[in-house]
N, C-alpha and C positions, 0 to 999 in steps of 0.2 A: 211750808204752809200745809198744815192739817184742817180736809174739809169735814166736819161733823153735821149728821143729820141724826134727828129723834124724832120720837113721838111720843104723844101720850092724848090720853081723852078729857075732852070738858064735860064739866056736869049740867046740864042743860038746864037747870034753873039756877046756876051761879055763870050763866054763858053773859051777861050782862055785864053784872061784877067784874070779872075776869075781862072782859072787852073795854070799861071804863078803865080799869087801871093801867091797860097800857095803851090808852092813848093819850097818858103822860105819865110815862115810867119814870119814875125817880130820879134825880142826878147823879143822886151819890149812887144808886147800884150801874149804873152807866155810869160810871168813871170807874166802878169797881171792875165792872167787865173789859173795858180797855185796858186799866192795869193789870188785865191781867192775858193779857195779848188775845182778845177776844176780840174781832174784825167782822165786817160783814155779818151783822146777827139778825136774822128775821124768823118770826113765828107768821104761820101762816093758819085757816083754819078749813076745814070741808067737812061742814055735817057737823059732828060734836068731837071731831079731830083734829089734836094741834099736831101742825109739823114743823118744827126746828129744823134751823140751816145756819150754822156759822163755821167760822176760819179763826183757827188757831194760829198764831205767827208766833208763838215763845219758842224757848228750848227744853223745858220742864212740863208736860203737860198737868201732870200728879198735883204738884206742887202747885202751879197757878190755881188749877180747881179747889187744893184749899184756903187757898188767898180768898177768894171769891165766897166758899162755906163757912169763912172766920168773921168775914165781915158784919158789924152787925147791923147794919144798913140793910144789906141786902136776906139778915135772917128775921129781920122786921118785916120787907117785905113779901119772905116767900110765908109770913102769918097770914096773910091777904090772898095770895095766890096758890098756896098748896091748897086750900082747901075747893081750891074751884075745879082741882083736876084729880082724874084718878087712873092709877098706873096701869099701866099694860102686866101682865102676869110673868111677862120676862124682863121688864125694868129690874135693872141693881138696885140689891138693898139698900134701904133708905131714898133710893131715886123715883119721881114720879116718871120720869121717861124714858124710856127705851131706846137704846142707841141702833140705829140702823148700818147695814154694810154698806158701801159704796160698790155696786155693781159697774158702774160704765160711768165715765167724765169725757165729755167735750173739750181737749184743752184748747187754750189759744193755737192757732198758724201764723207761724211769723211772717211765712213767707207766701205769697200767693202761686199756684201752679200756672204755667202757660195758659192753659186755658182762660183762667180765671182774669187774666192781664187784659 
């Protein structure tokens, strides 16, 4: 499992827009994202800042992301939502968001220490 975080910025008079539409995202691009072993996906927001967080579970990462950019469900709906955000200066061409590094992760402990008992 690959964890991915991003970001990119909202435009503060399409900060509504952008808020209505996903509090009911579409089916089809949610079903596009599972198929394409897209798990745990949350956007989050602070100020006029989105933060992306999900989990990759495929074996092709390349290849799912163009399953996902082919779809035209989901290039229907980034007509609605690209225009609510605007890239970071180091976002990939073509991408509104910018991929961040994974500095430190918490993983599970299976096993509890003595103490902890």
């Amino acid at each position: 499992m690959q964890r991915i975080a991003q970001v990119a910025r909202l435009l503060p008079e399409l900060r509504e827009q952008y808020l209505a539409l996903h509090s009911e995202v579409w089916p089809g691009v949610e079903s596009t994202l599972r198929a394409a072993h897209i798990r745990n996906y949350s956007i989050f927001l602070h100020g006029d800042m989105l933060f992306a967080y999900y989990e990759y579970h495929g074996q092709d990462f390349a290849a799912d992301l163009d399953t996902i950019k082919d779809d035209p469900e989901t290039q229907r709906w980034w007509t609605f939502t690209d225009p609510c955000q605007v890239p970071w200066p180091d976002s990939a061409t073509g991408s509104r968001w910018a991929d961040l590094p994974e500095i430190w992760h918490l993983g599970d402990d299976p096993s509890p220490t003595a103490e902890e008992s």
